[in-house]
C-alpha positions in Angstrom: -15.7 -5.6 15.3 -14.8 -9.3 14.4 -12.9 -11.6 16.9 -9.3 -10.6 15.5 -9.9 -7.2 16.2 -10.7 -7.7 19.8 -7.7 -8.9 20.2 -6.1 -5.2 19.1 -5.9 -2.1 21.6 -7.6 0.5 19.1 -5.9 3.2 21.6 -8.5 6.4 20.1 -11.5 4.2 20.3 -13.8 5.8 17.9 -12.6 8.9 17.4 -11.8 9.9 13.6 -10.2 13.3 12.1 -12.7 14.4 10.1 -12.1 14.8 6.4 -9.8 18.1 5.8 -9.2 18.0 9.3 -6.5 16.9 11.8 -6.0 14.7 14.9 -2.8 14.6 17.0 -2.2 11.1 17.8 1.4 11.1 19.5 3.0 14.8 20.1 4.0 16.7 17.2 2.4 13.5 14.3 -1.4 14.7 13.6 -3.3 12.2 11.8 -5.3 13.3 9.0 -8.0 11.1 7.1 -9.2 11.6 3.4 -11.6 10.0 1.5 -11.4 6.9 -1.6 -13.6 5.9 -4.2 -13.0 2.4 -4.1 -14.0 -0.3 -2.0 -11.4 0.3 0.4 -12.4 4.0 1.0 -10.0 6.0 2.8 -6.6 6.5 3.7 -4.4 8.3 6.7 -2.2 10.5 6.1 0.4 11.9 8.6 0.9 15.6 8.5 3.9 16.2 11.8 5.7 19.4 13.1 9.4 20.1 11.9 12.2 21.8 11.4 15.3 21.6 8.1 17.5 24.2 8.2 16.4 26.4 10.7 13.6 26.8 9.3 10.1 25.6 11.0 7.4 23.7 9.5 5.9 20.3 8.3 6.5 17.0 6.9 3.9 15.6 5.3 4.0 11.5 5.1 1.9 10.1 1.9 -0.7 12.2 0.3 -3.9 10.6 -1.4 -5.1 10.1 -5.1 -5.0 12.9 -7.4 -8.9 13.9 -6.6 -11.0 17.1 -6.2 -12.1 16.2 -3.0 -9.2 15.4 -1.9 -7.3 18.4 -2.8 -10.7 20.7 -1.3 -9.7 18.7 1.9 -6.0 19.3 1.9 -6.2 22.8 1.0 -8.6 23.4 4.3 -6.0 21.1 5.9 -3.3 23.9 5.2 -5.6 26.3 6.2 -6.5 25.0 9.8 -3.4 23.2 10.8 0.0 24.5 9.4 -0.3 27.8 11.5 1.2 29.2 8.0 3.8 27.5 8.0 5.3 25.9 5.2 5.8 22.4 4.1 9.4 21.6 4.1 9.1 18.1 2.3 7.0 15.4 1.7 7.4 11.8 2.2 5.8 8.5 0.2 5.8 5.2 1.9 5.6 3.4 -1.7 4.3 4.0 -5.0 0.8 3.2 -4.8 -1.9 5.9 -6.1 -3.6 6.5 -2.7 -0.1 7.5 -1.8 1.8 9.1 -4.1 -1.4 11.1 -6.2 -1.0 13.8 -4.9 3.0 13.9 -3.9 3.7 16.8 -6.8 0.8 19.4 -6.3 1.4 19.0 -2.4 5.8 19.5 -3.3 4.8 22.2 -5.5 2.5 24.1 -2.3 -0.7 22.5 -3.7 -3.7 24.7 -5.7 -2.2 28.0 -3.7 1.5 27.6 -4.2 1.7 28.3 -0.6 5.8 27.4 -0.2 8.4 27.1 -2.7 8.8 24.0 -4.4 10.2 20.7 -1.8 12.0 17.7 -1.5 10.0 14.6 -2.2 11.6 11.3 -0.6 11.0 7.7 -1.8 12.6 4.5 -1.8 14.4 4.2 -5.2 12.9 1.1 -5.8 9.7 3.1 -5.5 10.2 6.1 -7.1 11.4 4.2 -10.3 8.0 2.2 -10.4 5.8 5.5 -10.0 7.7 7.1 -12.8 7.3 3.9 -14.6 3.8 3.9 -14.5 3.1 7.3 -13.9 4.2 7.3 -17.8 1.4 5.0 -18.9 3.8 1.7 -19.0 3.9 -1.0 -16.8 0.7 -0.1 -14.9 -0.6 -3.7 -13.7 -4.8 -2.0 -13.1 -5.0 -2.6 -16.4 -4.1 -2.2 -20.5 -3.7 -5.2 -23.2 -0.7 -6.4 -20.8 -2.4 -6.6 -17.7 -5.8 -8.5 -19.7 -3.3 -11.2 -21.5 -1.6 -11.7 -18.4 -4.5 -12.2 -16.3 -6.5 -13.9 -19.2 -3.5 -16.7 -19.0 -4.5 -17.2 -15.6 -8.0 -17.9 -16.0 -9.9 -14.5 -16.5 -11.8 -16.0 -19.3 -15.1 -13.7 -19.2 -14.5 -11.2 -22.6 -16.6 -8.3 -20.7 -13.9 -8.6 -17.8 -11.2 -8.2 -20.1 -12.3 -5.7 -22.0 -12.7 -3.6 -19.4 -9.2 -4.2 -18.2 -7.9 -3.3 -21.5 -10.0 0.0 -21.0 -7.9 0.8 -17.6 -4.6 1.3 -19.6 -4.6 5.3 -18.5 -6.2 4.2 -14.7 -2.5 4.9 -12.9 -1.9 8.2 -14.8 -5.1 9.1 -13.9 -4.3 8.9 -10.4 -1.0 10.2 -10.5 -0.8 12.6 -13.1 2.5 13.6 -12.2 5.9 12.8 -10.0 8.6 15.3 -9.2 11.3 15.0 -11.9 13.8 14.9 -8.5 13.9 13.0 -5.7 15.5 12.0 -2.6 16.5 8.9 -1.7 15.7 7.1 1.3 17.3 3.4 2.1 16.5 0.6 5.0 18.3 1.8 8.0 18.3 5.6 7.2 17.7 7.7 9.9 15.6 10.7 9.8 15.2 13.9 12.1 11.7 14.8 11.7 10.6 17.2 14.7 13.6 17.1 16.7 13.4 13.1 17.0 14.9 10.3 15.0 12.7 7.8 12.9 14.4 4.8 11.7 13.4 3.5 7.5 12.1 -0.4 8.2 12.0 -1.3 4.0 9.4 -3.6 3.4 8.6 -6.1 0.6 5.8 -8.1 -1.3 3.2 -5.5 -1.4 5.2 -3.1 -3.2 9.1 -2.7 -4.7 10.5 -0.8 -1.8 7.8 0.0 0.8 9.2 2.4 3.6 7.6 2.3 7.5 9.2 4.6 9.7 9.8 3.5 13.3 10.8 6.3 16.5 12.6 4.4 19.5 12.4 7.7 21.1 8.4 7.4 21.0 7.6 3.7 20.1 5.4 4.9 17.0 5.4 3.2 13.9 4.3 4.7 11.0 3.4 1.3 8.9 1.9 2.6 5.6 0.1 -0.4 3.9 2.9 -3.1 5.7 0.5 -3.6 8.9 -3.2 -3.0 8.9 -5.3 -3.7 11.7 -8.6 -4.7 9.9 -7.6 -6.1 6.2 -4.6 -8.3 5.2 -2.3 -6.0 3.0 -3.1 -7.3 -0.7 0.4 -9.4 -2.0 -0.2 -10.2 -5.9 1.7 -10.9 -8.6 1.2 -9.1 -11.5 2.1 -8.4 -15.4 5.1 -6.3 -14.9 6.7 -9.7 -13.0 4.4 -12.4 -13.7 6.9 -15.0 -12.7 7.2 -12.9 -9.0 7.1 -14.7 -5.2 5.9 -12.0 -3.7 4.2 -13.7 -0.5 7.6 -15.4 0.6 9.0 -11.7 0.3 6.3 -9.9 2.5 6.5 -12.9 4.8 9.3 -12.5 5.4 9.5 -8.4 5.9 7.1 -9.5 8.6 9.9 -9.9 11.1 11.4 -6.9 10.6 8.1 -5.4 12.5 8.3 -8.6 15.0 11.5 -7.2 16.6 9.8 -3.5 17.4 8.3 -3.5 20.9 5.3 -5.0 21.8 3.7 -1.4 22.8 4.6 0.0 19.7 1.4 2.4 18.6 0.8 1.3 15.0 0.0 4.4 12.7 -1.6 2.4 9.4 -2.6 3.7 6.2 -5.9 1.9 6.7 -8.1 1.6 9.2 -7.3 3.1 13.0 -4.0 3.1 15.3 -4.1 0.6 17.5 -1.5 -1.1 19.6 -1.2 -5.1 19.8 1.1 -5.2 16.4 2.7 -8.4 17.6 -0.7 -10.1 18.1 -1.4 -8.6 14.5 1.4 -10.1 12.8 0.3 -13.4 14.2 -2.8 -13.4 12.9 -1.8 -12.1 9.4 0.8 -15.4 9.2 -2.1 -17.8 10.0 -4.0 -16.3 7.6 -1.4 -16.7 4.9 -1.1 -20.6 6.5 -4.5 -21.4 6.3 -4.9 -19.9 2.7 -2.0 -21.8 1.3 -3.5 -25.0 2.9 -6.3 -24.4 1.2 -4.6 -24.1 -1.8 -2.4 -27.8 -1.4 -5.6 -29.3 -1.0 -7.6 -27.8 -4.2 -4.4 -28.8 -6.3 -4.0 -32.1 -4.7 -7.7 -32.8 -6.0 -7.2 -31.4 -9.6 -4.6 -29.0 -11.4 -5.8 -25.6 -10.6 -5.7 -21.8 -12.0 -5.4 -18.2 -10.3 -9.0 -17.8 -10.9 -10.2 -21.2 -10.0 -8.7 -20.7 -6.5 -10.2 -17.2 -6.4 -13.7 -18.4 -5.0 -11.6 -20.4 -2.3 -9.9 -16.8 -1.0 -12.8 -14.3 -1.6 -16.6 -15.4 -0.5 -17.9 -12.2 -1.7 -19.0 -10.9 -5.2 -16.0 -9.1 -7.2 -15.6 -6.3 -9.6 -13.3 -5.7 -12.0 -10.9 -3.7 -9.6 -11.7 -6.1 -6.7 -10.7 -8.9 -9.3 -7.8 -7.9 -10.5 -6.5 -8.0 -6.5 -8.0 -11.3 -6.0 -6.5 -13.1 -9.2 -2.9 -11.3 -8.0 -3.5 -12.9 -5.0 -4.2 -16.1 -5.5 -1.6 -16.2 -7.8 1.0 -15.0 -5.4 0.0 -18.0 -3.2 0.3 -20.5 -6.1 3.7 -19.1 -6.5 5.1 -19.6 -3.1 4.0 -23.1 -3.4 5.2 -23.3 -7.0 8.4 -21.7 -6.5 9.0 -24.1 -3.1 8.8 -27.1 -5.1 5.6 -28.3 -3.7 3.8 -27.6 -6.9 4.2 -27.9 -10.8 3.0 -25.4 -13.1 2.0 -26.2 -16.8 0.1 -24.7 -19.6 -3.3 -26.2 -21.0 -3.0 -26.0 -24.9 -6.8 -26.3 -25.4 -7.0 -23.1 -23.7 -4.0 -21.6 -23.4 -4.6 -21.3 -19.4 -1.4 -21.8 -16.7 -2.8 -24.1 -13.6 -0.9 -25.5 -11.1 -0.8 -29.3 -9.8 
């Protein structure tokens, strides 16, 4: 555990769900862990007790990639927690894959059709970007757009590109399909989930429209990728808005967790609940500070590109997926500097590559 995390309650200790299986963190919200193949390699999911209509059953809050294994361990989840009961809808913090994979084969009862078809509910802003890209356009993970766009910012190496351009079908992949229907949820909508109110905090910077969900009742926030205990949440600017300010945006929806209560139990997306969030959202703003000091200094020394200030950000070695992050990044911290006035942004002819001054 590194010295930030010390300074977190992790309130469960050690203690993970095993994939497929189910941990009740808070009464009635069972936490529920599933594998990734990426660097970053799982996600929690939040499976919790319900009732719509009269009828009784579950809510199920985000839903991992669209994966084999992942499926194998939902379908066992159905098995050994629902008591066979149904799912009566199923909730998506934001559009990411390791969120919304899955959203339709879970709506639609999963591999078993075990209930009739339900409700997903998104954030417009979110279901209109996993549509978008579900679709095969606008995905920033890769295609000719994504490779010019981060070419422009110093990705110069033609193996690197090339396999970006590769990755035009990578969303798709992961989210073969959306519900054609949705339901729409906005900041300040409150829902009855279990016989207890949870209030929607949007969110902004990491994603168009990202919903947390906050219980007075219970002091439980459900954060999705807004607040994470071990990682900062990644804030890039890509293809689809390449002129985008991202960091002041997600900066700024900082505060709207700031005013929850200081023993709030933080349910993230990654890594474990833990309680301290106000301690956490301290150290995620002097990260931000000290990387865009960094940055003023680099570009007071010599006009600088995305991917020169990569190696500043990011000590370790970097795949193509990991890149892709890191040159978003970094470019969302030029930006904010950029789009404060505090830096100038110009375009090399010789090699056609923006850097900042």
């Amino acid at each position: 555990m590194n010295p930030l995390e010390q300074q977190l309650d992790y309130v469960f200790a050690d203690r993970l769900p095993e994939s497929g299986h189910s941990m009740e963190v808070t009464p009635g919200v069972f936490w529920v862990r599933m594998p990734l193949p990426f660097a970053l390699d799982h996600i929690n999911l939040w499976v919790m007790r319900d009732e719509i209509d009269g009828v009784a059953g579950w809510t199920i809050i985000d839903c991992g990639i669209s994966d084999e294994t992942i499926r194998a361990n939902w379908e066992n989840t159905f098995d050994t927690l629902l008591d066979g009961l149904p799912v009566l809808r199923v909730i998506v913090t934001h559009c990411h894959p390791d969120h919304l994979g899955l959203a339709d084969w879970i709506c639609n009862g999963g591999e078993k059709k075990r209930w009739d078809p339900v409700r997903l509910w998104m954030s417009l802003g979110e279901y209109a970007m996993g549509r978008v890209m579900s679709a095969g356009d606008g995905s920033d993970a890769g295609g000719e757009r994504a490779a010019r766009h981060f070419a422009r910012h110093g990705m110069t190496d033609p193996a690197s590109l090339e396999a970006l351009r590769k990755r035009d079908t990578y969303y798709p992949k992961l989210v073969p399909s959306i519900p054609p229907v949705y339901r729409r949820l906005r900041d300040g909508d409150k829902l009855t989930i279990g016989g207890r109110e949870w209030e929607v905090v949007t969110g902004f910077g990491h994603s168009p429209e990202h919903c947390a969900f906050f219980c007075a009742q219970t002091k439980v926030l459900i954060s999705g990728d807004m607040v994470l205990p071990r990682i900062s949440t990644n804030v890039s600017v890509f293809a689809i808005e390449p002129e985008g300010n991202p960091l002041a945006l997600f900066l700024g929806s900082l505060g709207r967790y700031e005013s929850l209560p200081a023993d709030t139990l933080v349910l993230p997306s990654h890594g474990k609940p833990f309680r301290g969030m106000h301690t956490r959202i301290g150290q995620l703003r002097d990260h931000h500070a000290a990387r865009l000091q960094e940055v003023r200094e680099a570009c007071a020394i010599k006009p600088q590109s995305a991917a020169d200030i990569v190696p500043l950000m990011f000590k370790r070695p970097l795949d193509v997926h990991q890149m892709t992050f890191a040159l978003g990044e970094a470019l969302a911290h030029l930006h904010l500097l950029w789009l404060e006035g505090e830096l100038v942004r110009h375009t090399h002819d010789e090699d056609g590559v923006i850097r900042f001054q």
